[in-house]
matplotlib code that plots the C-alpha trace (Angstrom):
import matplotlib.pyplot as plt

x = [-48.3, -49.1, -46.9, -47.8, -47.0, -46.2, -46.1, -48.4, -51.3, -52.5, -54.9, -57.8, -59.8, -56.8, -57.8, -55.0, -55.0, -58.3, -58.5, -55.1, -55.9, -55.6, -58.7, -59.1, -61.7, -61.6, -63.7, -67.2, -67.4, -68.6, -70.6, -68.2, -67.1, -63.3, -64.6, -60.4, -59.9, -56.9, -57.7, -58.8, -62.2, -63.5, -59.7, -60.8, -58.4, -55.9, -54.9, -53.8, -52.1, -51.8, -55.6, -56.5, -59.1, -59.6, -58.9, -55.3, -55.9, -53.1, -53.5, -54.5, -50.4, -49.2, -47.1, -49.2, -46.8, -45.2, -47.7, -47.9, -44.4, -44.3, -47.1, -45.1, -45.7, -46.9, -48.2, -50.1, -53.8, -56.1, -53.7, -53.1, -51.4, -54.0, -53.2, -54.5, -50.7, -47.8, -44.7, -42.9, -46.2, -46.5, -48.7, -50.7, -52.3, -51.0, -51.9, -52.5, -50.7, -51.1, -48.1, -46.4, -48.5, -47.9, -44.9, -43.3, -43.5, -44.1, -41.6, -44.6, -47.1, -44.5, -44.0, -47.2, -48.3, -44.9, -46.6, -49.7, -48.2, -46.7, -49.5, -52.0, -50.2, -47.6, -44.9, -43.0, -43.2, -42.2, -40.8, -39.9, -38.7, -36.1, -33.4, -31.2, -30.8, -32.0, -35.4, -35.3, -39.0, -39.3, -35.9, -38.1, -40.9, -38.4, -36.5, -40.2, -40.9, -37.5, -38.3, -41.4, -39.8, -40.9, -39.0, -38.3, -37.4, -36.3, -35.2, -31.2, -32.0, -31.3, -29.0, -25.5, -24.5, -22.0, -24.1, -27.6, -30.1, -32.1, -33.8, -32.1, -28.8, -30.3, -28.0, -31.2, -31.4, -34.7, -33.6, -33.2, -31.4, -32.5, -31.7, -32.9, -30.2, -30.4, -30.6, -26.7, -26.7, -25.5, -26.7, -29.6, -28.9, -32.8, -33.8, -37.2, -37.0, -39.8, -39.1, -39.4]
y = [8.4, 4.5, 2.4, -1.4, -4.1, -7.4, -9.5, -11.4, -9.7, -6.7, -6.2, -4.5, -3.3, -2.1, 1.2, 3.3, 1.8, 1.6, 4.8, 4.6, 1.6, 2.0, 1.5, 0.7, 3.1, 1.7, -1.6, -1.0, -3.3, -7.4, -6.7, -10.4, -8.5, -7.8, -4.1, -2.9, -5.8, -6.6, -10.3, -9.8, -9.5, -7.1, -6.0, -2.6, -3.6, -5.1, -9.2, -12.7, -15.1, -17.3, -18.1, -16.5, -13.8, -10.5, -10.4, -9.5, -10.1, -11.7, -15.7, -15.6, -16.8, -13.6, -10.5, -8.1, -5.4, -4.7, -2.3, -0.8, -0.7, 1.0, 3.2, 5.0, 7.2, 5.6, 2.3, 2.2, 0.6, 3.7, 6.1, 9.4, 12.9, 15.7, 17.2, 13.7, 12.4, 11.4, 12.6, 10.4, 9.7, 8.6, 10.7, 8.5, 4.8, 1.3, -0.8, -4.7, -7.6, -10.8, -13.1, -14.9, -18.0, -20.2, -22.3, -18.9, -17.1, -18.9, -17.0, -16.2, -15.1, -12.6, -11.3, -11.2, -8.4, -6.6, -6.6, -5.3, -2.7, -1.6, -1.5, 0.3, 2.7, 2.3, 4.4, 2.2, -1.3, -2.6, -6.2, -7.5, -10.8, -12.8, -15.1, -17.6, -18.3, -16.4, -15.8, -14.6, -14.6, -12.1, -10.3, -9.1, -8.3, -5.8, -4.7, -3.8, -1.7, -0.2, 1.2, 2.9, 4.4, 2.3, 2.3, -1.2, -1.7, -5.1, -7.0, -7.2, -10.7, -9.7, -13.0, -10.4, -11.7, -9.3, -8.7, -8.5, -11.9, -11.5, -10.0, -7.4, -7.8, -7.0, -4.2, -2.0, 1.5, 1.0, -1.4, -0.1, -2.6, -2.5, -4.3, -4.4, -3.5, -4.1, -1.6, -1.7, -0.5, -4.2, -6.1, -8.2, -11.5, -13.2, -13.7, -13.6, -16.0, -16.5, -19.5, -20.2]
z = [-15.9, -15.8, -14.3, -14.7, -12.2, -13.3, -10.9, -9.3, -8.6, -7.3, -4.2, -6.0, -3.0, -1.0, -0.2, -0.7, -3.8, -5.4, -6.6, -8.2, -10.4, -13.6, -15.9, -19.5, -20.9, -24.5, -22.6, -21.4, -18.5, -17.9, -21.4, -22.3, -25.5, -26.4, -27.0, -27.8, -30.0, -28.4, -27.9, -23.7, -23.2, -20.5, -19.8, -18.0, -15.2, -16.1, -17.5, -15.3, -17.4, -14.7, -14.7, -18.2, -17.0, -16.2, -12.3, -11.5, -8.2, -6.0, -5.3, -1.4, -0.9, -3.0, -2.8, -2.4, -1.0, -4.4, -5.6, -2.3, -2.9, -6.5, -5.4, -2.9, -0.1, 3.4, 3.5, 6.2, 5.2, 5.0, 6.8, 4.5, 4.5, 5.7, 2.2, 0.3, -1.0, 1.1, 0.0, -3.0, -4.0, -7.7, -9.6, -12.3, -12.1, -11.3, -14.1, -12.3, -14.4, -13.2, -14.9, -12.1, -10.1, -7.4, -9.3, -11.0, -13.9, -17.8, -20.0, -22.2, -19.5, -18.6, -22.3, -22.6, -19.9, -20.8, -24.2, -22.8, -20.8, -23.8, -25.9, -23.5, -22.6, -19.5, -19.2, -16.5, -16.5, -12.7, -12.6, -9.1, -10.5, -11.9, -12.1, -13.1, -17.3, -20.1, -21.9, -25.6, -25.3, -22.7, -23.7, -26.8, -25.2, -23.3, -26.6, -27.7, -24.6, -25.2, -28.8, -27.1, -25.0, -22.0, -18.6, -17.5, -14.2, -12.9, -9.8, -9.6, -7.6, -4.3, -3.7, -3.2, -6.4, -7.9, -11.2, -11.3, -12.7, -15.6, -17.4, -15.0, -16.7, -20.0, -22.0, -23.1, -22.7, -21.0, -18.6, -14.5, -12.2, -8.2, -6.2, -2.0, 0.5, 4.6, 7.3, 7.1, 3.5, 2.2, -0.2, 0.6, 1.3, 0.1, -3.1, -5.4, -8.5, -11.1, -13.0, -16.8]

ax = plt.figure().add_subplot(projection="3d")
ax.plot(x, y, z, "-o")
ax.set_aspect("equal")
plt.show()
């Protein structure tokens, strides 16, 4: 299963990661040919919008424990299970997505990688972002998911608002809501927003 982060970036040499990473095997490498013909050139791990190239790698400022995050398990740098997974690990590959800089997310940057994961392949799309307003742009990107049977998990917008932010909010079938709670089993009280 392939489960694509869009976010920010994802730590490419993390080693508890680097195996997982998902690779596209329809590109042959830094040959600077679009070898798919699906408009990225050398894509084999993944896209970033933010800087229009083919490093999804987290700006030096970025989040880089979401994909620790949606890969599960112990996250521990380089500390495994004697039996090689640690329990609630994820079984399949993290696909990287880079869509959200330094300022926030661009409403097509982020429709764009939810196109992508769509199209090569991802199962579950993982989106730790969101808030205030609407996006059409991205709400289609999600309705196209949604008719390929794509999971779409979003950020609720940890703020303790009583209904979740967008694209959260969204009435698709494909469309999971989370939201972060405290060691007290409240609502969290911070808040991530992309802007667009």
């Amino acid at each position: 299963m392939v489960v694509a982060v869009v976010d920010d970036g994802v730590d490419l040499e993390h080693p508890d990661l680097k195996p997982n990473l998902w690779q596209n095997e329809q590109e042959s490498g830094n040959d600077r040919q679009d070898d798919d013909l699906d408009g990225y050139v050398n894509d084999v791990k993944g896209w970033d919008w933010v800087d229009d190239d083919n490093d999804p790698s987290p700006a030096p400022s970025g989040r880089r424990a979401v994909a620790r995050l949606a890969r599960g398990g112990n996250h521990r740098r380089g500390r495994r299970q004697p039996a090689g997974r640690d329990r609630g690990e994820l079984e399949g590959a993290l696909m990287p997505l880079r869509a959200i800089g330094r300022r926030g997310g661009r409403s097509d940057h982020l429709a764009k990688a939810i196109d992508f994961a769509t199209e090569h392949g991802a199962r579950v799309i993982n989106a730790s972002w969101g808030g205030g307003g609407t996006s059409l742009v991205i709400a289609n990107a999600i309705a196209r998911a949604n008719r390929k049977g794509v999971l779409f998990v979003a950020a609720a917008g940890n703020d303790s608002a009583p209904s979740p932010s967008f694209p959260a909010n969204l009435k698709f079938d494909n469309v999971i809501s989370v939201g972060a709670s405290t060691p007290d089993d409240l609502l969290a009280p911070f808040r991530i927003v992309a802007r667009w």
